[in-house]
TIMAR-606647 format. One record per atom (N, C-alpha, C, O): y, z, x. Coordinates in steps of 0.001 Angstrom, whole numbers, padded with zeros to 6 digits, always signed. Example, Ala and Ser with C-alpha at 12.3 -4.5 7.8 and 13.67 -1.06 7.14 Angstrom:
# TIMAR-606647
-005690+007800+013190/-004500+007800+012300/-003300+007800+013200/-003319+008465+014236/-002250+007080+012850/-001060+007140+013670/+000030+007870+012900/+001138+008039+013409/
END
This chain:
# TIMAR-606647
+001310+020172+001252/+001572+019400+002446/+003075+019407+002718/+004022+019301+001938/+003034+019551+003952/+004425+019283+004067/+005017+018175+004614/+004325+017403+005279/+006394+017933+004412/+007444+016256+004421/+006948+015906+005727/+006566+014741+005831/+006842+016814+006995/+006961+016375+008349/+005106+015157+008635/+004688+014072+009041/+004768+016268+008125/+002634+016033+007690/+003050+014533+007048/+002876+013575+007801/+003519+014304+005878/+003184+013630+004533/+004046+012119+005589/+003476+011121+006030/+005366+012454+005696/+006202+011623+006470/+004924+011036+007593/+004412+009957+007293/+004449+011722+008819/+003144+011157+009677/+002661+010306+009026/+003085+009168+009227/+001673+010490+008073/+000766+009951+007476/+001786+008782+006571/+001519+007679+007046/+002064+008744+006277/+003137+007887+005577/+003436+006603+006679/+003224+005394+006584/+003848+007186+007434/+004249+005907+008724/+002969+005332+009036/+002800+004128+008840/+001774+006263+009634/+000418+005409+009611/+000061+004447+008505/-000438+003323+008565/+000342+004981+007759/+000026+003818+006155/+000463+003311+006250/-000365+002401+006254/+001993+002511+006487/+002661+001903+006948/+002330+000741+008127/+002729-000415+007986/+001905+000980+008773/+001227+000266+009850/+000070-000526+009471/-000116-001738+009361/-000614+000448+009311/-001525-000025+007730/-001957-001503+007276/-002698-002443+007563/-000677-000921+006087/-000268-002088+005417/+000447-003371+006463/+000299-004520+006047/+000960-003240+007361/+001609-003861+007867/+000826-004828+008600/+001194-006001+008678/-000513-004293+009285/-001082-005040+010175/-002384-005258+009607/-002979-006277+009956/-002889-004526+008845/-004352-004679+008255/-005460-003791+009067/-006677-003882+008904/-004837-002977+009908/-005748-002442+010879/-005689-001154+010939/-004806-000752+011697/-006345-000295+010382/-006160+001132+010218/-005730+002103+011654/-006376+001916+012685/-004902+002861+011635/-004831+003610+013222/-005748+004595+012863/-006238+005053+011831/-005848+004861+014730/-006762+005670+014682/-006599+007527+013705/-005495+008052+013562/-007325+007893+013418/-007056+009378+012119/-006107+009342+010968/-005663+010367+010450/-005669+007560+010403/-005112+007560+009024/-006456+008230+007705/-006473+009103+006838/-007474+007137+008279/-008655+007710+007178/-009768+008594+008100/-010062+008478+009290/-010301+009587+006990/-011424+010380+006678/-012362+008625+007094/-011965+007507+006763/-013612+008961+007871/-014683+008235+008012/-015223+007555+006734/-015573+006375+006685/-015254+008486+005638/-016108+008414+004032/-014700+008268+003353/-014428+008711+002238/-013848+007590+004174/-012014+007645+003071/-012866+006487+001330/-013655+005542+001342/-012287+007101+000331/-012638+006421-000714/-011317+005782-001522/-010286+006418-001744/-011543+004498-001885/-009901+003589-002301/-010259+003513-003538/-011447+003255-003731/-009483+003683-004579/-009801+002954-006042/-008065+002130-006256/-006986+002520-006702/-008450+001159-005808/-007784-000334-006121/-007366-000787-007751/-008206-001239-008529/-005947-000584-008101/-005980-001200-009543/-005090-002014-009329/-003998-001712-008848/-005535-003458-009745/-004610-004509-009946/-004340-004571-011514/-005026-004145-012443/-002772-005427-011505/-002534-005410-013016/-004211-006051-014297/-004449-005841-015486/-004786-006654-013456/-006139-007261-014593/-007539-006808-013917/-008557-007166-014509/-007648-006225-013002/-008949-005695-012411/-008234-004729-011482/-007080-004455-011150/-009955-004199-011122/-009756-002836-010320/-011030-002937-009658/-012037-003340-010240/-010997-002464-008059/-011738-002336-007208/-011569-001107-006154/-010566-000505-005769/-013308-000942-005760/-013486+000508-005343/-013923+000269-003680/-014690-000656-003413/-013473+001021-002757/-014167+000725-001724/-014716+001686-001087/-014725+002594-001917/-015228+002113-000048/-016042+003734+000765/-016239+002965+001917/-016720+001862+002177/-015673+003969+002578/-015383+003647+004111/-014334+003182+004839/-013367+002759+004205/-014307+003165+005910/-012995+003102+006844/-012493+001160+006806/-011410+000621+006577/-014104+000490+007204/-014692-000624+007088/-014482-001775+005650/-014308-002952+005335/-014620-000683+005244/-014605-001629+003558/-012739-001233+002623/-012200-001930+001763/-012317-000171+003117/-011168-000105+002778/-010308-000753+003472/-009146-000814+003069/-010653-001303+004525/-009761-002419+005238/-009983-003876+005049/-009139-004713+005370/-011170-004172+004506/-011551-005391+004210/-011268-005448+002771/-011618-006564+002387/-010847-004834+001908/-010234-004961+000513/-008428-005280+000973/-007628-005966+000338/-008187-004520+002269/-006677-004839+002609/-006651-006290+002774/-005823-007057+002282/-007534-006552+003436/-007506-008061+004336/-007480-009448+003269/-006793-010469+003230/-008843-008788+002269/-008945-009930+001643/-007507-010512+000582/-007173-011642+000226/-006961-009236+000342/-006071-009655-000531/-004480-009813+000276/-003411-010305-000088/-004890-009204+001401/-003714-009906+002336/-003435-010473+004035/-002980-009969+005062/-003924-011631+003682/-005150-011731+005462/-004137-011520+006311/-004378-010535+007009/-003026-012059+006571/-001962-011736+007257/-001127-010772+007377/-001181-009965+006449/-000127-010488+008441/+000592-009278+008355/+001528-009248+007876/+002214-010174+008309/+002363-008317+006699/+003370-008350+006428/+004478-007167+006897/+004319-006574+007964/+005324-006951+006233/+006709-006055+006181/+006961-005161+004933/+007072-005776+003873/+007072-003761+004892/+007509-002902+004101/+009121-002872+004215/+009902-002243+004930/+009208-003442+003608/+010969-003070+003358/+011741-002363+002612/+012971-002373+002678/+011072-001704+001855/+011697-000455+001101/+010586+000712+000815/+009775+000472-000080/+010507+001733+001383/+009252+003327+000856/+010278+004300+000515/+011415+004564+000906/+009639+004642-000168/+009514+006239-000417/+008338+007611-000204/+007242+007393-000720/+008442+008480+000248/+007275+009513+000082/+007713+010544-000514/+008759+011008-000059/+007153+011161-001571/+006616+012197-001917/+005521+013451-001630/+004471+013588-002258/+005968+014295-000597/+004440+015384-000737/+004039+015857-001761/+004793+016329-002612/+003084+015825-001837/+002301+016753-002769/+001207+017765-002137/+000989+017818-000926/+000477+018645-003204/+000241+019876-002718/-001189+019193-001982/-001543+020192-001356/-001718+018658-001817/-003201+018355-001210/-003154+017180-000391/-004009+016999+000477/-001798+015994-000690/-001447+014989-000012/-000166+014392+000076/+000678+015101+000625/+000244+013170-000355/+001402+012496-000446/+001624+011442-001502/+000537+011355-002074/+002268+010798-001923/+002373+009665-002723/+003482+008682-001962/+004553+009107-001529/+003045+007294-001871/+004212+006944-000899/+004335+005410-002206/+003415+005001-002913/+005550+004954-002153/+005919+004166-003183/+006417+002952-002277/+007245+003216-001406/+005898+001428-002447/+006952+000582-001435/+006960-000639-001744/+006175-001138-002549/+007900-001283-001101/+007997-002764-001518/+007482-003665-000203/+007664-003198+000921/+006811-005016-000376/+006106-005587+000355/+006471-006774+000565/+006362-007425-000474/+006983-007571+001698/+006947-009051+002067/+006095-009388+003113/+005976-008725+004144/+005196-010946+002717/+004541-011666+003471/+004675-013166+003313/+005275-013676+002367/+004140-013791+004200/+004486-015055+004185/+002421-015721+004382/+001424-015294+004965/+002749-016917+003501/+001222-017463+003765/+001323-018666+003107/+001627-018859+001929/+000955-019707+004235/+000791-020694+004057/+002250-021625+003638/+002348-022590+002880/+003202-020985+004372/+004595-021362+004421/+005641-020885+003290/+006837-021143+003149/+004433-019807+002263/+005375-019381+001167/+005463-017886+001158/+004561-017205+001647/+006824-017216+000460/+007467-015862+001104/+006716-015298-000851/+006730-015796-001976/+006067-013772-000069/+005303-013308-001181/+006090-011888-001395/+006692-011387-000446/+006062-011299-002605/+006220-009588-002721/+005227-009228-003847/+004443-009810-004597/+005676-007917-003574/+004568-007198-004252/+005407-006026-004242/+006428-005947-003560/+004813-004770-005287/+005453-003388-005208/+004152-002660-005581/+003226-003205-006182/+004163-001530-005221/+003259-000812-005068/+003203+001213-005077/+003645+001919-004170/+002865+001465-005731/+002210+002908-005186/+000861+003681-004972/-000126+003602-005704/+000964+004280-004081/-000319+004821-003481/-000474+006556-003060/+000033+007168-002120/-001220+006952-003968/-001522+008586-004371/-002969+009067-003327/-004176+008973-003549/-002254+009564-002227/-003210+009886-000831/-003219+011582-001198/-002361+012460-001289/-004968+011479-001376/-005354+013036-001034/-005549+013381+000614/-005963+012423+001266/-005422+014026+001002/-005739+014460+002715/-006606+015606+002961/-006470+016681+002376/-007340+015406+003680/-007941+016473+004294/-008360+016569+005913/-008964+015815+006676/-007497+018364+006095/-007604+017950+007568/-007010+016886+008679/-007476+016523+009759/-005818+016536+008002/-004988+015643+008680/-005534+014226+008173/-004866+013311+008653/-006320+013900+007534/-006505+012159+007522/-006830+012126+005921/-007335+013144+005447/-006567+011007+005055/-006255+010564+003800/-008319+010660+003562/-009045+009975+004284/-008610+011131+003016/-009720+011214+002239/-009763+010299+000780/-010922+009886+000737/-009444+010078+000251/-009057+009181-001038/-007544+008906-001269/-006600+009685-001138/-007552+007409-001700/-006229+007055-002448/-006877+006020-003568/-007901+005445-003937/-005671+006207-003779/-005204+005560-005204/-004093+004418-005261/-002914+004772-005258/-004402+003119-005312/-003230+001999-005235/-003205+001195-006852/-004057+000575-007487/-002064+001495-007059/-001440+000652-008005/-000517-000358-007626/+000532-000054-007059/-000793-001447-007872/+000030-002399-007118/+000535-003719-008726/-000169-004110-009657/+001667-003955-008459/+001994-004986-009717/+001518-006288-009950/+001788-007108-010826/+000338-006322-008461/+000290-007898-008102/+001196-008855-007639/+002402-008780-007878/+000631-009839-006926/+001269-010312-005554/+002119-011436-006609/+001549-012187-007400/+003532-011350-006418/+004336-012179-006740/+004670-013913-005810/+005157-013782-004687/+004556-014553-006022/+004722-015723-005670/+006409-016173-005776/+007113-015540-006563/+007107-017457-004826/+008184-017637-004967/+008493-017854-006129/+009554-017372-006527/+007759-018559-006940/+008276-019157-008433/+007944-017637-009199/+008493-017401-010276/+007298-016936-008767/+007226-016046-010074/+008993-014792-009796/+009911-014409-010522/+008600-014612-008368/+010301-014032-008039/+011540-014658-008297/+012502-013952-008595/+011677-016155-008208/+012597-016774-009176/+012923-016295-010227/+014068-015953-010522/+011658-016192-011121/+011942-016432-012351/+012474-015346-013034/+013267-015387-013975/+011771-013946-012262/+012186-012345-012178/+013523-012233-012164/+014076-011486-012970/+014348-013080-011096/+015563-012819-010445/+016693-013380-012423/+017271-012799-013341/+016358-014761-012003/+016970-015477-013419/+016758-014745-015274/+017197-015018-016391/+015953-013865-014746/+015161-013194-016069/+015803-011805-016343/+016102-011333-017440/+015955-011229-015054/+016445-009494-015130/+017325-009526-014252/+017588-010377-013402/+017879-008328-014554/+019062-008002-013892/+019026-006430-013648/+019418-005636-014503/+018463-006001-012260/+017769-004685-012148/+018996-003905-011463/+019596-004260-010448/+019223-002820-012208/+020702-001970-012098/+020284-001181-010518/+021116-000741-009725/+018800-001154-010342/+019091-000079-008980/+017629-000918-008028/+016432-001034-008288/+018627-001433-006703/+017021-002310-005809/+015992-001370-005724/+014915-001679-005215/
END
């Protein structure tokens, strides 16, 4: 794949994540998700059900404020950092996600995500480490 391809699809994911609402030709119809959180993991099939695994775990819309992409030979890997707000409190999360493509639209991914950080748990991160590169 190439950066210009991977970059596209990258920004759709982006949106994505951002709004909870897939655009139109991000996923394959039969797109398949395998979801790993740091203590469970969940699978979804379909356009329908891979957006309702987005939703449930993030009903509202948030902000990518830091990606990266990587092409790779069949898809992309896009790496990013996440803010949302719910219920008056500011959330992050970090994440990567290993997109096969076919034919222009993501046929399977793969999300690893660190789990959704809370203010007190980013506090405590901040007071705890001291991370040489944001």
């Amino acid at each position: 794949m190439d950066e210009r391809e991977a970059e596209r699809l990258a920004q759709l994911m982006v949106t994505f994540l951002e709004t909870g609402t897939p655009p139109e030709g991000l996923f394959r119809p039969d797109v398949f998700c395998d979801f790993t959180l740091p203590h469970w993991r969940m699978q979804a099939r379909g356009i329908e059900d891979v957006a309702g695994v987005r939703k449930a775990g993030h009903p509202g819309p948030s902000t990518v404020t830091r990606r990266r992409v990587d092409p790779l030979p069949n898809g992309f890997v896009i790496e990013f950092e996440e803010r949302w707000d719910d219920a008056g409190a500011g959330w992050y999360s970090r994440e990567m996600i290993r997109c096969d493509v076919v034919d222009g639209s993501i046929a399977e991914l793969s999300v690893y995500c660190t789990g959704d950080w809370d203010e007190a748990r980013q506090a405590e991160h901040a007071q705890a480490v001291r991370l040489i590169k944001a």
